[in-house]
VOGU-3710 file (C-alpha; in Angstrom, 3 decimals, decimal comma):
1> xxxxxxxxxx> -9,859/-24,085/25,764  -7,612/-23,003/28,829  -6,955/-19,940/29,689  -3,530/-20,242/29,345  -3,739/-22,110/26,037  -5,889/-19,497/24,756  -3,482/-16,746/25,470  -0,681/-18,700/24,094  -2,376/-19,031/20,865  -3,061/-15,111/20,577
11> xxxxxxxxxx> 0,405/-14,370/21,176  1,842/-16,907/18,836  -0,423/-15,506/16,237  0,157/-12,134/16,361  -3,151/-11,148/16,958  -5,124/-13,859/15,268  -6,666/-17,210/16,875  -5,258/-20,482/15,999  -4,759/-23,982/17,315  -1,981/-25,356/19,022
21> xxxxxxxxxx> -1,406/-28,785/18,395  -1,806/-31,061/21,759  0,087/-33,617/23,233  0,227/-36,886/20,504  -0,690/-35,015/17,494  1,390/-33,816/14,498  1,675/-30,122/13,780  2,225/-28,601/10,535  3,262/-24,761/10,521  1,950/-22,133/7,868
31> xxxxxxxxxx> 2,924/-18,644/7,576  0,509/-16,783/5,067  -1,405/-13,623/4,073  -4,433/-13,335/6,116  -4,652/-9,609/6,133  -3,616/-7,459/3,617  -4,241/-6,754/-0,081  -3,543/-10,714/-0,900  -5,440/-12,000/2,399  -8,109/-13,853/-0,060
41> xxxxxxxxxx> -4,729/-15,708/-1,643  -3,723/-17,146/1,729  -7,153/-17,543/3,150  -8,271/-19,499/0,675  -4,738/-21,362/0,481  -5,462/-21,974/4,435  -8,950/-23,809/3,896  -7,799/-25,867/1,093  -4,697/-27,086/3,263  -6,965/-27,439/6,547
51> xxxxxxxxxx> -9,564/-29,283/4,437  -7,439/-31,764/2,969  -5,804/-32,056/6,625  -9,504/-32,918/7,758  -10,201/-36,041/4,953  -7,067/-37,506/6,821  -7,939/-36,518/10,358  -11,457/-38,275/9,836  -9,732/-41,422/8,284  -7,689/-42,310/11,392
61> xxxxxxxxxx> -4,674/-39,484/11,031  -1,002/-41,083/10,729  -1,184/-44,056/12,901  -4,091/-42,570/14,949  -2,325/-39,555/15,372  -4,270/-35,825/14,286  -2,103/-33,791/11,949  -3,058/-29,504/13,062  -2,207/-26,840/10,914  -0,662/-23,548/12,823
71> xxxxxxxxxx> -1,195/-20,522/11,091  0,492/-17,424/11,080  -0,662/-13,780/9,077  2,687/-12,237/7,798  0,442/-9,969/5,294  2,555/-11,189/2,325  5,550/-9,114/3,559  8,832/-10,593/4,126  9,626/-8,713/7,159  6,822/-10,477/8,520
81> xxxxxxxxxx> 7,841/-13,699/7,447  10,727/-14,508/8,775  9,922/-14,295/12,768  6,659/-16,211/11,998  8,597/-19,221/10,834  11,287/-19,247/13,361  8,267/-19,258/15,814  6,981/-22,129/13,934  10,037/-24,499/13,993  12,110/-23,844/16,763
91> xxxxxxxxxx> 8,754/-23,517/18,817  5,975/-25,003/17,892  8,575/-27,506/16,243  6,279/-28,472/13,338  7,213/-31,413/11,388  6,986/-28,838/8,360  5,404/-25,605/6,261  2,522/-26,283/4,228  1,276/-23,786/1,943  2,652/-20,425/2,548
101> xxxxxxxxxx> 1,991/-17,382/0,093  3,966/-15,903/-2,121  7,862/-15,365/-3,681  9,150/-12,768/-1,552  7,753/-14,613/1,899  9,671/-17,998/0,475  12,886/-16,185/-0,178  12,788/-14,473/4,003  11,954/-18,352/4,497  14,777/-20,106/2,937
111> xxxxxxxxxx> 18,045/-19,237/5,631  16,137/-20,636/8,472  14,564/-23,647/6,239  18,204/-24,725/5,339  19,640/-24,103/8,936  17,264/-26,130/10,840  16,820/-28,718/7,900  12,785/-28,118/7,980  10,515/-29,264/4,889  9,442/-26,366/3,025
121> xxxxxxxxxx> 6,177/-28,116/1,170  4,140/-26,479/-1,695  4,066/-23,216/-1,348  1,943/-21,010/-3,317  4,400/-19,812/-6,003  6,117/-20,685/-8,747  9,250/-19,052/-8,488  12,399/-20,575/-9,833  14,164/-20,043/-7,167  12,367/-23,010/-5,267
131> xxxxxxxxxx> 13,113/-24,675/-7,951  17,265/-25,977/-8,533  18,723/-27,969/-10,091  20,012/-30,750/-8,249  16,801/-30,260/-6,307  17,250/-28,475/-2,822  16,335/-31,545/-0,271  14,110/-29,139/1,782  12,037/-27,707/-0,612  9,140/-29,737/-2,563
141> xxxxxxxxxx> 6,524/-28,332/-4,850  3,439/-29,376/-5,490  2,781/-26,882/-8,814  3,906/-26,117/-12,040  6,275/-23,088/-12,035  5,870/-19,791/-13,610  8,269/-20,367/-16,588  5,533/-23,614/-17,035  2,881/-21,631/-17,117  4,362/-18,254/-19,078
151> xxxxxxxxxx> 5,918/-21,165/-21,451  2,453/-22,296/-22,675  1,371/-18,488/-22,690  4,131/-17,266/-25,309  3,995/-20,469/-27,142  -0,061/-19,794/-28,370  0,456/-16,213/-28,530  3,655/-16,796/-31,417  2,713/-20,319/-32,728  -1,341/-19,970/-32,434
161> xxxxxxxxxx> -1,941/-16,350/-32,384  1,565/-15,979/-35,204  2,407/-12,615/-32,661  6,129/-11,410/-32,973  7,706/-11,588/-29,683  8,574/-8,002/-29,613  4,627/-7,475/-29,589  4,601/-9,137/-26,571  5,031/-7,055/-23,378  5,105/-7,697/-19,646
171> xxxxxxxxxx> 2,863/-6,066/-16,639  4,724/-7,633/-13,274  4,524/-6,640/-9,609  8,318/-5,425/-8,638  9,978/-7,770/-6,497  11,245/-11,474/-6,430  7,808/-12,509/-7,830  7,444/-10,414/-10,612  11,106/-10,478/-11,671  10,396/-14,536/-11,520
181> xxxxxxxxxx> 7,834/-14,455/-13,935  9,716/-11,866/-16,202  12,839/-13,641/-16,183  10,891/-17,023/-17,345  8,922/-14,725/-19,717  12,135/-13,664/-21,702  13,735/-17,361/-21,080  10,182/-18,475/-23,547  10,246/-15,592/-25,880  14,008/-16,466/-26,403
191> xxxxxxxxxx> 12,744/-19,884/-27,243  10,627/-18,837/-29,756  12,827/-15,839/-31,520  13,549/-13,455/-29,562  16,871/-11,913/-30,323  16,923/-8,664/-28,618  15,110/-8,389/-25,257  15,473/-4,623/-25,304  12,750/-4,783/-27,565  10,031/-6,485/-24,846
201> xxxxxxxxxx> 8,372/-4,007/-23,016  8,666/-4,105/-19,543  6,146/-2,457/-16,834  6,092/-2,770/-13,085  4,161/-1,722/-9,701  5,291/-1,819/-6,009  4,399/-4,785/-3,861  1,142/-4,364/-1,668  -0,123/-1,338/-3,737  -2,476/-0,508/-6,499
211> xxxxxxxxxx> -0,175/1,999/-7,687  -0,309/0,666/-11,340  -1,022/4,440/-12,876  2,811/4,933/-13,902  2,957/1,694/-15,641  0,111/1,860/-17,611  1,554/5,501/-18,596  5,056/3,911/-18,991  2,628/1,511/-21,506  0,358/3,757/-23,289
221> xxxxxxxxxx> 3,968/6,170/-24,085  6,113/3,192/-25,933  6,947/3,242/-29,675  4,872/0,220/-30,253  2,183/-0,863/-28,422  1,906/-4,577/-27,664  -0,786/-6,993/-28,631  -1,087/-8,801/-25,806  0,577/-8,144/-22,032  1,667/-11,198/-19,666
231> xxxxxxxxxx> 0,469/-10,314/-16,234  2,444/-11,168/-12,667  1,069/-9,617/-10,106  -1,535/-9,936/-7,400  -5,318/-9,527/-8,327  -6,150/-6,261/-7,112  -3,547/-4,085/-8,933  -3,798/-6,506/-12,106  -7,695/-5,886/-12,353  -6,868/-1,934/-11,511
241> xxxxxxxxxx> -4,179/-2,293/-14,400  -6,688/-4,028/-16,815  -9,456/-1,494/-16,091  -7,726/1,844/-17,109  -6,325/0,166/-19,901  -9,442/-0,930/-20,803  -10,753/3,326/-20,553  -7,521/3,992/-22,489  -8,553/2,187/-25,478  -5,693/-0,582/-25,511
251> xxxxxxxxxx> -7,292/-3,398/-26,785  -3,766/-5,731/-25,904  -5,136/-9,347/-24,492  -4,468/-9,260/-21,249  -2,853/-13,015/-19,631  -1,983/-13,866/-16,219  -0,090/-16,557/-13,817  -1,869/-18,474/-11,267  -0,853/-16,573/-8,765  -3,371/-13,406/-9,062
261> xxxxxxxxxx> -6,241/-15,773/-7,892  -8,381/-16,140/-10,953  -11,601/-16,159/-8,726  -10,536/-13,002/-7,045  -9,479/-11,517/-9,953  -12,885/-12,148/-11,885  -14,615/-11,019/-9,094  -12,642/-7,541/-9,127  -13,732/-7,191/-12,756  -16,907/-7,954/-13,001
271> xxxxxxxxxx> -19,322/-8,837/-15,837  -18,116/-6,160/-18,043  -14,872/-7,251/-18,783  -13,498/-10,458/-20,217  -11,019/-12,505/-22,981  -8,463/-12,315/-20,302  -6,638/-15,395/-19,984  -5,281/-16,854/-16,498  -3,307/-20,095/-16,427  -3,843/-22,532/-13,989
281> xxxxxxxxxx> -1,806/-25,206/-11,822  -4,825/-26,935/-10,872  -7,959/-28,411/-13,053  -11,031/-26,341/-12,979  -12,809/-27,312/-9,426  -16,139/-27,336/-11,363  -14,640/-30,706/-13,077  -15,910/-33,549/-11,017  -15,434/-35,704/-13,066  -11,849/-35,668/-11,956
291> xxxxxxxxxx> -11,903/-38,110/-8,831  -9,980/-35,840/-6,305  -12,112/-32,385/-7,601  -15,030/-34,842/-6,595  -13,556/-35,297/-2,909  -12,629/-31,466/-2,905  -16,381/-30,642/-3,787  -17,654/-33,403/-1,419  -15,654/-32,661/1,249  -16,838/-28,895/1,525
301> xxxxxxxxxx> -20,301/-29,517/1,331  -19,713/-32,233/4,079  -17,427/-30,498/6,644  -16,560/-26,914/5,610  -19,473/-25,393/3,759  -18,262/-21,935/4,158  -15,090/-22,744/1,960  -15,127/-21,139/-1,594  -14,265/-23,524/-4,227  -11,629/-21,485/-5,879
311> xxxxxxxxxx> -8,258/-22,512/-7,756  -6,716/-21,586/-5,223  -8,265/-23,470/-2,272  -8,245/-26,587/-4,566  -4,620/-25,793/-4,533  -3,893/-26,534/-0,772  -5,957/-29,199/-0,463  -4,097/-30,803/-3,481  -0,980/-29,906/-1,771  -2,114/-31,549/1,763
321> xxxxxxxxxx> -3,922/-34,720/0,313  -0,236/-35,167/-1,515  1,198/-34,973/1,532  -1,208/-36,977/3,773  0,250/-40,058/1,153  3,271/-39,133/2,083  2,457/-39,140/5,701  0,816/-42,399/6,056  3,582/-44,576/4,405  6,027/-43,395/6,779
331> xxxxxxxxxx> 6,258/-46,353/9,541  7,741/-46,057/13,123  8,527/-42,613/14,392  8,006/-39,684/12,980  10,771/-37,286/11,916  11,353/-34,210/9,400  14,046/-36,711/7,556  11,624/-39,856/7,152  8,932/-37,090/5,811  11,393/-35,784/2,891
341> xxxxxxxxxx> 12,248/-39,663/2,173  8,430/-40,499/2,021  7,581/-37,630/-0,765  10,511/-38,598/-2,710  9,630/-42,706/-2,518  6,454/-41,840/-4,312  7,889/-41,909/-7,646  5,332/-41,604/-10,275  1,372/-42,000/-8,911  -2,032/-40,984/-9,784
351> xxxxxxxxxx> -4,109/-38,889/-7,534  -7,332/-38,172/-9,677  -6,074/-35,178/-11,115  -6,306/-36,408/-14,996  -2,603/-36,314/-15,031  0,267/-38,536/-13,432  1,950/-36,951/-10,836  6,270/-37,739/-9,813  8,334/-37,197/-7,070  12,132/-38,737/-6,025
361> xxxxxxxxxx> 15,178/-37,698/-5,340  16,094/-35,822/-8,645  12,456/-34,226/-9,197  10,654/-31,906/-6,483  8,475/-30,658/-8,336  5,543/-33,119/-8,368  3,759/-31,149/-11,147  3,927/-29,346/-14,700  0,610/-29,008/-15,895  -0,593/-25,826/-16,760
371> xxxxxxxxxx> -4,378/-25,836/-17,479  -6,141/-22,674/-19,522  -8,556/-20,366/-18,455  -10,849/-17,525/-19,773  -12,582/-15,064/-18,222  -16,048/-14,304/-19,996  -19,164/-13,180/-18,605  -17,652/-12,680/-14,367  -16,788/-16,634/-14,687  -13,366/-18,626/-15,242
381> xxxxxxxxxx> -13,869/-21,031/-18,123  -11,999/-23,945/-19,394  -10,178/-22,780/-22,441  -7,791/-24,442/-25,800  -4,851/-22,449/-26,720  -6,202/-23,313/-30,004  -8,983/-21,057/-29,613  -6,900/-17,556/-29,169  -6,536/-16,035/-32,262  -9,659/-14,080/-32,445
391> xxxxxxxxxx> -8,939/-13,042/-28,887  -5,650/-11,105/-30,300  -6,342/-7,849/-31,549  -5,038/-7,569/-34,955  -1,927/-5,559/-36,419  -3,380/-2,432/-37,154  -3,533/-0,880/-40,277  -2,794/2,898/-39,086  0,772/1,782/-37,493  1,859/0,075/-34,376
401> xxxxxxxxxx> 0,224/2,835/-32,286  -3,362/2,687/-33,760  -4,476/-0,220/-31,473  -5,462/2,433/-28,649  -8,385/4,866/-28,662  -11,079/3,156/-29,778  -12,216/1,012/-26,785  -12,735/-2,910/-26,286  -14,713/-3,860/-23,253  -13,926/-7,338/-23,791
411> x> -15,556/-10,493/-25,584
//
């Protein structure tokens, strides 16, 4: 590479290597957590996204033309955020964002996504406010969102599990992510009975800590202790959060979003602890007997061998195979407009994922399947809602606060 290039690239990246795309080829812009406490979440976002970029690179491109992906670390901090992506449209002019990490990064995102009409394509989060209604014409999702996924939690914990929704209490990260999650939380328990949400229990942590010690205490203090706690935070502070509760004696079933990185998170636990649940927008990536978790397993061993297949790097190459299809129907020049137009011609289509998949004009949200997970023994497995009860600890027969002090290390 040229010296000049070279230096280019460093300075565009604050710091951190990356291509720039070259005369003739398409460039796609992604501004993610590469350092930080949630660097594993956008790493592994990054090689998911640049491996699904490759399967259509080695195909031919879009009408011989390479698509690059140009990343940039904003360490999952807003602040961060919003310089990398002016630096990626106005420019490196990418034809759009792919990918990026996180609620609070999409919100800094949106002003300059709406000014210069750029598409804003599956990012990692679930938030609803990516999500209006009359769809907003630059944003698409790929995913289910977090009211999906915190839906199908509530409903088996009161209809399965027969739990009050008062004995259901919330663990969330405090900022536009967690509130998201907390705000679809009470939305579902409202659906199911909920007449007073005074009565949910409500704990937070700050963003980019592991300073979970005054929620847990917040926890442990309340009148009435919960049964099980719906997680929305990052993977570090939830595992943190599960482990002292753990040495507390709270034997609450502990659930979480998609977003904590259910590989990362069972890693941070270990062996020791399990029966937590973690939601999923993807199938397992063990499943190949799901055609495009058979390319995603294929393609690593073939061309990226280093790449973990977790969740969440099954996630961005989901979202860039979905919009490679998008990519290669568009004929003539290329342009942000004809892009947006492709994705939303798809209508409804099949991409190997075991479930039909729809995109147009009115829907931009190409997903709303929420697949199960439990943690037992260090490893993720498929799990039925069916299957919970015995994973609830039951009502206690010393009172509401008897449920702590006498240890559970987990199924």
């Amino acid at each position: 590479m040229p010296f000049v290039r070279w230096l280019l690239c460093l300075l565009l990246s604050g710091g951190i290597l990356l291509p720039v795309a070259a005369a003739g080829e398409l460039a796609l812009g992604m501004s993610t957590a590469l350092s930080g406490p949630t660097a594993e979440l956008g790493i592994a976002m990054r090689d998911g996204v640049r491996l699904g970029l490759e399967r259509l690179n080695r195909g031919g491109g879009v009408n011989g033309r390479e698509v690059r992906l140009l990343v940039l670390d904003d360490g999952y901090e807003p602040a961060r955020t919003a310089p990398n992506m002016r630096r990626l449209i106005e420019e490196e002019r990418v034809l759009a964002v792919i990918g990026n990490v996180g609620t609070p990064t999409a919100i800094a995102s949106l002003p300059l996504i709406r000014e210069r009409r750029v598409l804003f394509f599956a990012p990692f989060t679930g938030a609803g406010v990516l999500r209006q209604q009359p769809p907003e014409r630059y944003v698409i999702n790929y995913r289910a969102s977090y009211a999906d996924e915190i839906e199908a939690m509530v409903a088996a914990l009161v209809e399965e599990a027969g739990l009050a929704p008062t004995e259901i209490a919330f663990f969330t990260q405090r900022d536009g992510y967690g509130d998201a999650g907390y705000i679809g939380g009470l939305n579902a328990l409202r659906r199911h009975g909920l007449e007073d949400e005074r009565q949910v229990l409500h704990v937070r942590y700050p963003r980019n800590t592991l300073a979970v010690e005054n929620a847990l205490a917040d926890l442990l203090l309340a009148e009435q202790l919960p049964r099980a706690i719906i997680m929305v935070g990052a993977y570090a502070p939830c595992a943190k959060f599960i482990v002292l509760a753990r040495e507390a004696g709270l034997e609450s079933l502990f659930l979480s979003v998609s977003f904590v990185g259910g590989n990362f998170l069972a890693q941070a636990l270990g062996e020791e602890v399990g029966g937590v649940i973690v939601t999923q927008v993807v199938p397992h990536p063990e499943d190949t007997r799901l055609p495009l978790v058979a390319d995603f397993r294929r393609d690593i061993a073939n061309w990226s061998p280093e790449t973990a297949p977790s969740f969440v790097a099954l996630e961005g190459y989901v979202a860039a195979r979905l919009l490679s299809l998008a990519l290669t129907r568009i004929s003539g020049e290329m342009s942000r407009e004809k892009l947006i137009q492709a994705l939303e011609g798809l209508g409804e289509f099949d991409m190997g994922l075991g479930r039909p998949l729809r995109l147009g004009p009115d829907r931009h949200q190409a997903s709303n399947e929420v697949w199960p997970t439990l943690l037992r023994g260090g490893e993720l497995i498929p799990f039925n809602w069916a299957e919970i009860s015995p994973l609830v600890p039951p009502l206690p027969a010393g009172g509401p606060r008897a449920t702590a002090g006498r240890g559970h290390a987990g199924p």
